[in-house]
C-alpha positions as CSV (number, residue, x, y, z in Angstrom):
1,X,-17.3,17.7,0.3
2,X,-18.4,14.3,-1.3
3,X,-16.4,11.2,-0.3
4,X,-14.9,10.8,-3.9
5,X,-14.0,14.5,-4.2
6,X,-12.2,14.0,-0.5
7,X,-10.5,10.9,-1.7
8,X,-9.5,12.5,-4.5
9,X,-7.8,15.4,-3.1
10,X,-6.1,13.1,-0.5
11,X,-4.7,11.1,-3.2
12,X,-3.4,13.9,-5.3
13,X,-1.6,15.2,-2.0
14,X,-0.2,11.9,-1.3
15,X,0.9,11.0,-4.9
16,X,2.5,14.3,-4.8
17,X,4.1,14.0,-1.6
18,X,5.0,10.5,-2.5
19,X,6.7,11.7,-6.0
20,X,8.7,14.3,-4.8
21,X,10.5,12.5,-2.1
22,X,10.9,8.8,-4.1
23,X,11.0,9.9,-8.1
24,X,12.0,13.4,-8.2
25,X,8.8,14.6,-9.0
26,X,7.7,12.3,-11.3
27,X,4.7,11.0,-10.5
28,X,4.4,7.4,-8.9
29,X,1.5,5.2,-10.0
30,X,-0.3,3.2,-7.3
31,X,2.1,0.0,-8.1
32,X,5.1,2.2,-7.3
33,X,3.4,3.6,-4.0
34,X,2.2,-0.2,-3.2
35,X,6.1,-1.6,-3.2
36,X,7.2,1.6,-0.9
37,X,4.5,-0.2,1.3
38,X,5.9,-3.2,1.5
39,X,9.5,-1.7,1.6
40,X,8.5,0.3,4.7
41,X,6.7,-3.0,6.1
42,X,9.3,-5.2,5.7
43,X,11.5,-2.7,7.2
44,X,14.6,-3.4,5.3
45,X,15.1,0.0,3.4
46,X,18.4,0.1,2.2
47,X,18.9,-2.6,0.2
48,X,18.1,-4.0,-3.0
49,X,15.5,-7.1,-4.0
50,X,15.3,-9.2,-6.7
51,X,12.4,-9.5,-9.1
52,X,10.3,-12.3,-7.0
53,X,11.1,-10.3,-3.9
54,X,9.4,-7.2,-5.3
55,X,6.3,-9.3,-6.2
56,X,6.5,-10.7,-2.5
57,X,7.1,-6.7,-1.3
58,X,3.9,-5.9,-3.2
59,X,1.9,-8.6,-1.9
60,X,2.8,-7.5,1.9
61,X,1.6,-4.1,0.9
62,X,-1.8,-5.7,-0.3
63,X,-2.2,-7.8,2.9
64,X,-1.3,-4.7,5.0
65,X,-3.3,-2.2,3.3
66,X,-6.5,-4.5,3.4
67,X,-6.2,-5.7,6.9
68,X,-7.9,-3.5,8.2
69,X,-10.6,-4.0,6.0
70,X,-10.9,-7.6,7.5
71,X,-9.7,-9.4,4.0
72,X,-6.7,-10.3,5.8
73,X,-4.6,-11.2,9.6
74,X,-1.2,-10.6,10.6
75,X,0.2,-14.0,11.2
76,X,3.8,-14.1,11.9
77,X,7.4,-12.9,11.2
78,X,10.0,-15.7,9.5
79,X,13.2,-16.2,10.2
80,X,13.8,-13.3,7.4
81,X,12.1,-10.6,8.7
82,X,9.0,-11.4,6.7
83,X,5.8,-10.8,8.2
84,X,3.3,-13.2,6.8
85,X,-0.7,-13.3,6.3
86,X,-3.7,-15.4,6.9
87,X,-6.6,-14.5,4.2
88,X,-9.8,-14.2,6.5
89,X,-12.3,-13.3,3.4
90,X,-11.6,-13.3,0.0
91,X,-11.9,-10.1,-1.9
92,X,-15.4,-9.7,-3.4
93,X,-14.8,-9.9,-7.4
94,X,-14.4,-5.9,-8.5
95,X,-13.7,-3.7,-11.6
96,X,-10.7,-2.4,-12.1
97,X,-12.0,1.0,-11.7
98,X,-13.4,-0.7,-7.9
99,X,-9.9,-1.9,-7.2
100,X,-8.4,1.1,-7.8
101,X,-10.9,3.3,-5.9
102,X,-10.4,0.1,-2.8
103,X,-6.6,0.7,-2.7
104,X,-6.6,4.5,-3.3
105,X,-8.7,4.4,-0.1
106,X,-6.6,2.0,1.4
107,X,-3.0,3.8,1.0
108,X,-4.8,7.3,1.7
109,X,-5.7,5.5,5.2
110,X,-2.5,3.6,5.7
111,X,-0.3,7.2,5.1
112,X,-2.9,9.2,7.2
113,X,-2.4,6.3,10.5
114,X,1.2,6.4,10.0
115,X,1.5,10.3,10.1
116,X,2.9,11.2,6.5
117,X,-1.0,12.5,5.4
118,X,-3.0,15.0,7.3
């Protein structure tokens, strides 16, 4: 099976997965599956964030995902709980169809490590 059609499928499965336990089978977009990310990173489920926090959840999630990738370095934890980043490349200048396709790849990967995705 070609890598796109195996990416494909993975996502579809995830999404689905994803949808049915978080939006009652609605499905998520990848901005929705991004902040559960950054939720599950920061590791403070069950509470609620404000606006700039969600931005911050979602740029965890980004820093995570691409890590191993080499775009970016866990640093530290604050005082907060917050892990923080150092930027070791900077991302190569993509279409949006490219950035889609990266982070697709990336979340399929993160969920597969973590055990959720086969």
């Amino acid at each position: 099976m070609a890598r796109d059609e195996t990416l494909k499928l993975k996502w579809d499965t995830l999404v689905e997965k994803l949808s049915n336990r978080f939006s009652e089978g609605e499905d998520l977009d990848i901005e929705s599956i991004i902040y559960l990310v950054g939720v599950q990173e920061l590791g403070q489920l069950h509470r609620g964030f404000k606006k700039d926090e969600k931005l911050n959840l979602m740029h965890i999630a980004i820093c995570k995902l691409l890590e191993p990738y080499g775009y970016y370095e866990f640093d530290f934890y604050d005082d907060d709980g917050w892990p923080h980043y150092t930027v070791n490349e900077q991302l190569p200048t993509l279409k949006a169809g490219e950035q889609s396709v990266l982070m697709k790849e990336a979340l399929v990967q993160y969920f597969t490590e973590n055990g959720y995705l086969d």
